[in-house]
Residue frames as a rotation matrix with the C-alpha (Angstrom) as fourth column:
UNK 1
-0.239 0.060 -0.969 -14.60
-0.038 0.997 0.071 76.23
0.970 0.053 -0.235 206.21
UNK 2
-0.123 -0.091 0.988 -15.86
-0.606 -0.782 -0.148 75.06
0.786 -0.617 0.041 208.97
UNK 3
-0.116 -0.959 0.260 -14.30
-0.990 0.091 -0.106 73.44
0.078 -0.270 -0.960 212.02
UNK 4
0.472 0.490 0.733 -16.17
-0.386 0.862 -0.328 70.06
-0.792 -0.128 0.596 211.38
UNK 5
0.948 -0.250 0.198 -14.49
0.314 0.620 -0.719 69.84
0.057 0.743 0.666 207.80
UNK 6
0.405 -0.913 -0.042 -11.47
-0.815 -0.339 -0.470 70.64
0.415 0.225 -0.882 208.73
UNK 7
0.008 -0.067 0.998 -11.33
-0.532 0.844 0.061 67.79
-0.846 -0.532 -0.029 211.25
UNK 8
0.601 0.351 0.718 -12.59
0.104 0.856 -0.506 65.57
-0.793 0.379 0.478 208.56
UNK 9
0.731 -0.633 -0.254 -10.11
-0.567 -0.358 -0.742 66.87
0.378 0.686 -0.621 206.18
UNK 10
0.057 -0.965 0.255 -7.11
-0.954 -0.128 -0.271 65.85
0.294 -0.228 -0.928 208.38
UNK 11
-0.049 -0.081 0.995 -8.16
-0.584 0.811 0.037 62.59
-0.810 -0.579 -0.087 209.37
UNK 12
0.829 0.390 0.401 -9.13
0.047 0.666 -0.745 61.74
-0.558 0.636 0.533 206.02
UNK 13
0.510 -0.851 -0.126 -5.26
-0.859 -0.496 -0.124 62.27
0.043 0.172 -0.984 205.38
UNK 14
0.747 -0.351 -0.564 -2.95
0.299 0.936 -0.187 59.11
0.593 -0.029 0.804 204.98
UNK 15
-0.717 -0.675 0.174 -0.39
-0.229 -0.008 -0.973 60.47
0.659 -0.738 -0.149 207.43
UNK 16
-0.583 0.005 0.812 -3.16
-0.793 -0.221 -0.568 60.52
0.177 -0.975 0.133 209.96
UNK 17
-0.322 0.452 -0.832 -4.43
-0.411 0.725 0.553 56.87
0.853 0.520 -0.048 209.73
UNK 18
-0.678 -0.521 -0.518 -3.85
0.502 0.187 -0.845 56.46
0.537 -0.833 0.135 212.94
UNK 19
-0.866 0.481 -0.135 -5.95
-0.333 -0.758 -0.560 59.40
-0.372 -0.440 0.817 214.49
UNK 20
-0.329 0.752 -0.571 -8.84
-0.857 0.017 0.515 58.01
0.397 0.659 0.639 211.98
UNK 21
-0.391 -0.033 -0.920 -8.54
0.019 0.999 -0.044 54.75
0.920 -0.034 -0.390 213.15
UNK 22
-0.821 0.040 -0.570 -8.61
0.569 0.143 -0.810 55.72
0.049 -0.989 -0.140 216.81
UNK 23
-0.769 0.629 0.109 -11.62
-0.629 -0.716 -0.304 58.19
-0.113 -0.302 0.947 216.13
UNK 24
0.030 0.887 -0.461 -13.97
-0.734 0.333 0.592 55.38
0.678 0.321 0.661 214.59
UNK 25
-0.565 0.033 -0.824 -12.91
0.620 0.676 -0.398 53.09
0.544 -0.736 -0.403 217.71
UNK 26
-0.945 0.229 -0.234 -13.89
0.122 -0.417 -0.901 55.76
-0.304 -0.879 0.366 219.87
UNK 27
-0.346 0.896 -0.277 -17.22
-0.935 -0.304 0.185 56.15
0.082 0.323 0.943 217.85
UNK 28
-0.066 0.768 -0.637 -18.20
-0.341 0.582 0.738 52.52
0.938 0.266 0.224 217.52
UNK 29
-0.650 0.000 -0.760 -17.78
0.576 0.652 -0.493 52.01
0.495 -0.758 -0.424 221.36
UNK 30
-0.879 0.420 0.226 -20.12
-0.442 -0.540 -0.716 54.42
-0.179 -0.730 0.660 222.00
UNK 31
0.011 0.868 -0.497 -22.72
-0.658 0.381 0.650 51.81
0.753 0.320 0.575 220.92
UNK 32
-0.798 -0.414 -0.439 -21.53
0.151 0.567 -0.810 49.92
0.584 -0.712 -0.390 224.44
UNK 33
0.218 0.889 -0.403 -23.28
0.473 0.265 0.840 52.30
0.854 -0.374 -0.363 226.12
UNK 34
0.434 -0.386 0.814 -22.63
-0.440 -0.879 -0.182 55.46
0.786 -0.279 -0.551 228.43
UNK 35
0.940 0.021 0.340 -22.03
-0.340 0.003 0.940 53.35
0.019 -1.000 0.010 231.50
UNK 36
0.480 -0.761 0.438 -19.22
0.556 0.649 0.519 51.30
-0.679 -0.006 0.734 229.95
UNK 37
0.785 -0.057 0.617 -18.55
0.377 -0.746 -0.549 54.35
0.491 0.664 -0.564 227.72
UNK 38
0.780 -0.320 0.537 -17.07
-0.551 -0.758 0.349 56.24
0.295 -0.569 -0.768 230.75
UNK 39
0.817 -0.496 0.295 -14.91
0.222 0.741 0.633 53.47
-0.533 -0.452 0.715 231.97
UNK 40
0.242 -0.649 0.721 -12.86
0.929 0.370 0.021 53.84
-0.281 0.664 0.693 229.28
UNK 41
0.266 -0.343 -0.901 -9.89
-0.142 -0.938 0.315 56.96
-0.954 0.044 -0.298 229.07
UNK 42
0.352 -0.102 -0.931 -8.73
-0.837 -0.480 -0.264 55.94
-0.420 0.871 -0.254 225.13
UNK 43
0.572 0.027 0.820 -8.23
0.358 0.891 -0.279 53.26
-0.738 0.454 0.500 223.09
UNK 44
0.237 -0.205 -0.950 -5.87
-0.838 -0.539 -0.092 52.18
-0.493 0.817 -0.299 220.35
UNK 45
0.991 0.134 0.018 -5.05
-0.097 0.799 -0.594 49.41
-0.094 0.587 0.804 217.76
UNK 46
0.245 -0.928 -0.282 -1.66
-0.924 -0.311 0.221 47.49
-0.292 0.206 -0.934 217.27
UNK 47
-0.858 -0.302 -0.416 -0.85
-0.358 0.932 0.061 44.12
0.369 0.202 -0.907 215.05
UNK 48
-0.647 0.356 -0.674 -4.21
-0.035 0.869 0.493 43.16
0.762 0.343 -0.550 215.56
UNK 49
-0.344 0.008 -0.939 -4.92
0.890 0.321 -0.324 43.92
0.299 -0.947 -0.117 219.11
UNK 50
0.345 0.466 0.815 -7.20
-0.009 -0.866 0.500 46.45
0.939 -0.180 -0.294 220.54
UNK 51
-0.849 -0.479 0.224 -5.62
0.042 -0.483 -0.875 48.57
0.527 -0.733 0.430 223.66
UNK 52
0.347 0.739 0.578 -8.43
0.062 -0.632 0.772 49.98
0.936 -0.232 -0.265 225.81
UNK 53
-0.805 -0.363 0.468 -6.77
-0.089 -0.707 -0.701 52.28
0.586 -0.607 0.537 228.46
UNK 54
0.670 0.733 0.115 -9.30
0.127 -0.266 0.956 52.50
0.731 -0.626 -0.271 231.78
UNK 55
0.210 -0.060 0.976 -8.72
-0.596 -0.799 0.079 54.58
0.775 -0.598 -0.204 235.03
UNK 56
0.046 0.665 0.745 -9.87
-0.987 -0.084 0.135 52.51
0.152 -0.742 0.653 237.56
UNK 57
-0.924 -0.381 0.010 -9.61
-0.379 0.921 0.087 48.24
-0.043 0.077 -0.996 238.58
UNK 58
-0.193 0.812 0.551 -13.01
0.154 0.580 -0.800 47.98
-0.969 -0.069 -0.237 239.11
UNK 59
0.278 0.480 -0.832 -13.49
-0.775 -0.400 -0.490 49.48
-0.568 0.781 0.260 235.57
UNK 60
-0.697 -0.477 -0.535 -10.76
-0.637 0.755 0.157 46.53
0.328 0.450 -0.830 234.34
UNK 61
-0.972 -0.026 0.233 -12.95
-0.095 0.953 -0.289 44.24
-0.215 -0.303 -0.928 236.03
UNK 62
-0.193 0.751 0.631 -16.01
0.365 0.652 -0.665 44.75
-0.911 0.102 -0.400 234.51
UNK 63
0.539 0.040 -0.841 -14.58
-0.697 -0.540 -0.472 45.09
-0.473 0.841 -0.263 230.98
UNK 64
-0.320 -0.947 0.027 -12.60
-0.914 0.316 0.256 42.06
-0.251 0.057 -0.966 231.31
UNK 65
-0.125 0.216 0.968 -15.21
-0.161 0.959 -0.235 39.54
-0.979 -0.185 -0.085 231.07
UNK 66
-0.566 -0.149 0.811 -15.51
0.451 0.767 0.456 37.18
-0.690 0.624 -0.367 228.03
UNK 67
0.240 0.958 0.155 -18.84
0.899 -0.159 -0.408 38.19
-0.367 0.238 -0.899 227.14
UNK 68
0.739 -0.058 -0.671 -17.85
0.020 -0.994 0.108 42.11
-0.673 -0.093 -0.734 227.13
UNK 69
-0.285 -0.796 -0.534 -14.53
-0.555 -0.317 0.769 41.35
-0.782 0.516 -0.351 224.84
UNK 70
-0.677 0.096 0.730 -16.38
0.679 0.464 0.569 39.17
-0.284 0.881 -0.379 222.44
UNK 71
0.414 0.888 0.201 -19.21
0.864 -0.314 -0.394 41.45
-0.286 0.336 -0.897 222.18
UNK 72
0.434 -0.339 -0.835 -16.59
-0.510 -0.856 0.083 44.84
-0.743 0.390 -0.544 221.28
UNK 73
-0.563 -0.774 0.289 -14.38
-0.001 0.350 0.937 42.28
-0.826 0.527 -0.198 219.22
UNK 74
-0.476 0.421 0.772 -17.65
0.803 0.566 0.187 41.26
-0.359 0.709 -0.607 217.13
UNK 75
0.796 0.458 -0.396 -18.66
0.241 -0.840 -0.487 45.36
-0.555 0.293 -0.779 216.62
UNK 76
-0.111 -0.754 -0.647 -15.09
-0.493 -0.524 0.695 46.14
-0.863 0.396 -0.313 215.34
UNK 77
-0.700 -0.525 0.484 -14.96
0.171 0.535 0.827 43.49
-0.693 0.662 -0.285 213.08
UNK 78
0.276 0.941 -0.198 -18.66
0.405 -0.300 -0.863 44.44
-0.871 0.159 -0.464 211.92
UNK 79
0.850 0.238 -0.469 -17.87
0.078 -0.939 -0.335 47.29
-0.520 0.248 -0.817 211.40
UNK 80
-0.425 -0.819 0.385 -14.69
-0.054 0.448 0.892 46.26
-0.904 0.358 -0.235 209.54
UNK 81
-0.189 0.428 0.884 -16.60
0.705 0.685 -0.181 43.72
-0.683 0.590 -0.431 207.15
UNK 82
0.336 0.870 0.361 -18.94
0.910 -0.201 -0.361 47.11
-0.242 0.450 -0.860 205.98
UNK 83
0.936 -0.136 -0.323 -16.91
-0.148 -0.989 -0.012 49.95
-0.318 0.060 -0.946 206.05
UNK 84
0.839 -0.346 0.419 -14.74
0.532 0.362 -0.766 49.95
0.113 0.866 0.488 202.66
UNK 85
0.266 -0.743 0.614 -12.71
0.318 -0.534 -0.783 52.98
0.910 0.404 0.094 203.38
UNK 86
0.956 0.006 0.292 -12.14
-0.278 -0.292 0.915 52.54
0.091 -0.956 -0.278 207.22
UNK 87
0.359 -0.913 0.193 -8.60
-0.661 -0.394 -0.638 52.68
0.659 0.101 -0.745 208.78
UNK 88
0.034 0.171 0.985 -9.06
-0.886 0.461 -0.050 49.61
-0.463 -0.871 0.167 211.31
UNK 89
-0.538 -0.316 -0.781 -7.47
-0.604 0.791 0.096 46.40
0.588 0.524 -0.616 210.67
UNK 90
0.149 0.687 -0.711 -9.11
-0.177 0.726 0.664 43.22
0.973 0.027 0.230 211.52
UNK 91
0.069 -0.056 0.996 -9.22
-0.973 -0.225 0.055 42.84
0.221 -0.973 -0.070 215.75
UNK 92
-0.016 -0.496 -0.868 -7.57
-0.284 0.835 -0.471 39.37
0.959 0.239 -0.155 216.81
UNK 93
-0.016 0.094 -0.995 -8.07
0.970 0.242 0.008 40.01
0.241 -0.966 -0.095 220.86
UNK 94
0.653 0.445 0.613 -9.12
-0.004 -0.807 0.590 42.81
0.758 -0.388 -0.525 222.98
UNK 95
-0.107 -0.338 -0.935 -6.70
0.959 0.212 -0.186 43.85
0.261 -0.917 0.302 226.24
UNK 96
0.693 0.428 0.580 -7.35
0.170 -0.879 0.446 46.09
0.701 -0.210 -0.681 228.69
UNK 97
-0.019 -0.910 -0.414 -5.18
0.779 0.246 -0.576 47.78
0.627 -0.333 0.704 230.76
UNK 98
0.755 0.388 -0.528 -5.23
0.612 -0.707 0.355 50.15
-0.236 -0.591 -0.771 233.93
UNK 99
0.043 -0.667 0.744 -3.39
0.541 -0.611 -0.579 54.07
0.840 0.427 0.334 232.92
UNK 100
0.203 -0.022 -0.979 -2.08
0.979 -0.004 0.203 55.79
-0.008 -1.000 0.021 236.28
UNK 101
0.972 0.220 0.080 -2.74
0.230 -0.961 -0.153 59.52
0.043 0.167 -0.985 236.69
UNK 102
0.101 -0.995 -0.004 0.13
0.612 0.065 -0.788 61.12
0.785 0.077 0.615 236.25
UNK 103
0.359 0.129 -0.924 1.10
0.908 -0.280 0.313 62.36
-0.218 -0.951 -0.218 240.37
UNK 104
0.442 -0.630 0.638 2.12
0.039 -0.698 -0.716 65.94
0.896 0.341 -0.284 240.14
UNK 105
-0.325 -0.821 -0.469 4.87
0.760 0.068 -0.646 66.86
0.563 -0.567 0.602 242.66
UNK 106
0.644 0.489 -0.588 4.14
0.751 -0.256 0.609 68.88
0.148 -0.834 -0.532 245.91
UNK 107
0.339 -0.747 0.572 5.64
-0.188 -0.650 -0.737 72.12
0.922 0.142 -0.360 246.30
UNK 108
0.115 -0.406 -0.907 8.14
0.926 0.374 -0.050 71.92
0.359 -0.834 0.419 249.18
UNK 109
-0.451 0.124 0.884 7.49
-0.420 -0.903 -0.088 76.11
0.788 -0.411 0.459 249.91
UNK 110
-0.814 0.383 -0.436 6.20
0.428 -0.111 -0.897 76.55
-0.392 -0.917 -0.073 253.32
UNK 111
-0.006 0.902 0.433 2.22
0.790 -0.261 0.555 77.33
0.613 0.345 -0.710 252.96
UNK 112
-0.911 -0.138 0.389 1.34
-0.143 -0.778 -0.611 80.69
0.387 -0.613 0.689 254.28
UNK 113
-0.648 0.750 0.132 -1.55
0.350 0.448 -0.823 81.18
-0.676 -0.487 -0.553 256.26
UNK 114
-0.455 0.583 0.673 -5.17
0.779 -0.106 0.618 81.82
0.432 0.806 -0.406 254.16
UNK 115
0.758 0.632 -0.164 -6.34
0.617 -0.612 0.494 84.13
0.212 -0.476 -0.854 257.19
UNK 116
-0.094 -0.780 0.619 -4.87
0.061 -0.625 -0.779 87.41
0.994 -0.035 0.106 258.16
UNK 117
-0.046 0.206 -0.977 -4.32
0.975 0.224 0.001 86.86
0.219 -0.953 -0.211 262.05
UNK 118
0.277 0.328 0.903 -6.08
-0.071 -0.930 0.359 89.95
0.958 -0.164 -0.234 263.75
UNK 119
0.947 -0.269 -0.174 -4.20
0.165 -0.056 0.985 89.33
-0.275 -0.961 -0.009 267.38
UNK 120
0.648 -0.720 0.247 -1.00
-0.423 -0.611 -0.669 90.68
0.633 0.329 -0.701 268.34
UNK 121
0.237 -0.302 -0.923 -0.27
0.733 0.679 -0.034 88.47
0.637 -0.669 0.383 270.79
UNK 122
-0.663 -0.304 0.684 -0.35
-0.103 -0.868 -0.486 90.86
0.742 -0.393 0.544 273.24
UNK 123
0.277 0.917 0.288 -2.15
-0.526 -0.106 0.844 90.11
0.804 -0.386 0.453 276.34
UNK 124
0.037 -0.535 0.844 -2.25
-0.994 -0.107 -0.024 89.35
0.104 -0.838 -0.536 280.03
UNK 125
-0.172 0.112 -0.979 -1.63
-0.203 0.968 0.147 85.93
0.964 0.224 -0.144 281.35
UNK 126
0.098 0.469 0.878 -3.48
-0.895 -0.344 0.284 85.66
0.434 -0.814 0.386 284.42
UNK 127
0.612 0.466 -0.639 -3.42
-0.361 0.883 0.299 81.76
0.704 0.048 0.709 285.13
UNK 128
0.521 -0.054 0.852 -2.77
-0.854 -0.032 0.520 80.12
-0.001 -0.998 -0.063 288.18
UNK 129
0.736 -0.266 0.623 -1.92
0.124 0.957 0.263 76.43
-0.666 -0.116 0.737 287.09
UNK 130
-0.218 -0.966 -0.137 1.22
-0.384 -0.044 0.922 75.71
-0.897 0.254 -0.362 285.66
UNK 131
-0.399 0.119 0.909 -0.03
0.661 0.724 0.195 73.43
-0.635 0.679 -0.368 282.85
UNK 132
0.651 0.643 0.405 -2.60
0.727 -0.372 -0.577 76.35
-0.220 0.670 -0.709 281.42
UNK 133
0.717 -0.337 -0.610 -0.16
-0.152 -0.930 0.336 79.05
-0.681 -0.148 -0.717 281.92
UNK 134
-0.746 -0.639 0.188 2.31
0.036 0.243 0.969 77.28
-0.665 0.729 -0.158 279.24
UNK 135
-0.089 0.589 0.803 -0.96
0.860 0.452 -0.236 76.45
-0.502 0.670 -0.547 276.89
UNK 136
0.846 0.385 -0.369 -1.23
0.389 -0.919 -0.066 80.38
-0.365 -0.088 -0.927 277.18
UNK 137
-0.001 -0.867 -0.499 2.51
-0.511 -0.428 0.745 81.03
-0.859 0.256 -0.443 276.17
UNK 138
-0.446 -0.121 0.887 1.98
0.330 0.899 0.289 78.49
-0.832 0.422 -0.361 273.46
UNK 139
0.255 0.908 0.333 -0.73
0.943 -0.157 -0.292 80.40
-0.212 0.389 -0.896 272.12
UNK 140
0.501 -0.396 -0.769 1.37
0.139 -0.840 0.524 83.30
-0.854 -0.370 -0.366 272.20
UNK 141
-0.365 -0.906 0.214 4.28
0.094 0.192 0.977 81.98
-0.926 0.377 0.015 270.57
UNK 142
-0.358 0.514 0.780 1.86
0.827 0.562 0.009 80.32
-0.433 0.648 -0.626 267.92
UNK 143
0.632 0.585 -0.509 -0.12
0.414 -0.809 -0.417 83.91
-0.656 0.053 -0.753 267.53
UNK 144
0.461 -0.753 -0.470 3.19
-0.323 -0.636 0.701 85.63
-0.826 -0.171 -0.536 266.48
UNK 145
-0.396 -0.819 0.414 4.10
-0.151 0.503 0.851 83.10
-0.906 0.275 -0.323 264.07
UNK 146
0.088 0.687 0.721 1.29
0.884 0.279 -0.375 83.44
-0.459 0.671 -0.583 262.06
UNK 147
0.404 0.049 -0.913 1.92
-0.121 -0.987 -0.106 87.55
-0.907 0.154 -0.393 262.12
């Protein structure tokens, strides 16, 4: 078999009505159009009510208008009306809603350096002014710490 009917095997499964349901949403919005395609991270169905998950506010905001939720409401249902053995119940309202990456957590190690420091801090300080002659021990110190 191969891995196209296996897919279509499992979805055509009554446990996975669900997973069917959300695959022919995700197919008939690609008739939106790639630009409003992308906008959109996944989409599901509940009591009537289409989800559609997006990234982004500006994406909510130009999926939110009237025009844009009657014009997916009136493809689902379409497609409803004509397709006998589809897993989508009849669409009553459309909400969108913004999904926040999850943030991953920052390690709290100290970063080493990425370079391998090729001074030994070794060297004269020659400097006459008081201000440079610290910049110069600084630069020491700083040298050393990287060793």
């Amino acid at each position: 078999m191969r891995s196209f009917e296996i897919i279509n095997h499992i979805v055509n499964d009554p446990k996975y009505k669900k997973l069917k349901a959300a695959k022919e949403t995700r197919e008939i919005l690609k008739l939106l159009g790639l630009a409003k395609n992308r906008l959109i991270k996944f989409t599901y169905q509940k009591d009537g009510i289409l989800f559609i998950a997006v990234l982004h506010p500006l994406a909510k905001s130009e999926l939110n208008h009237d025009s844009t939720k009657f014009h997916i409401k009136n493809l689902l249902n379409k497609y409803i009306d004509n397709t006998p053995n589809t897993a989508l119940t009849p669409i009553k309202s459309v909400v969108i809603f913004i999904t926040k990456p999850k943030a991953f957590q920052e390690s709290l190690e100290p970063k080493k350096p990425i370079f391998i420091e090729r001074s030994d801090g070794n060297f004269k300080n020659n400097a006459q002014d008081r201000d440079i002659y610290a910049l110069f021990e600084k630069l020491r110190e700083s040298i050393n710490a990287n060793r």
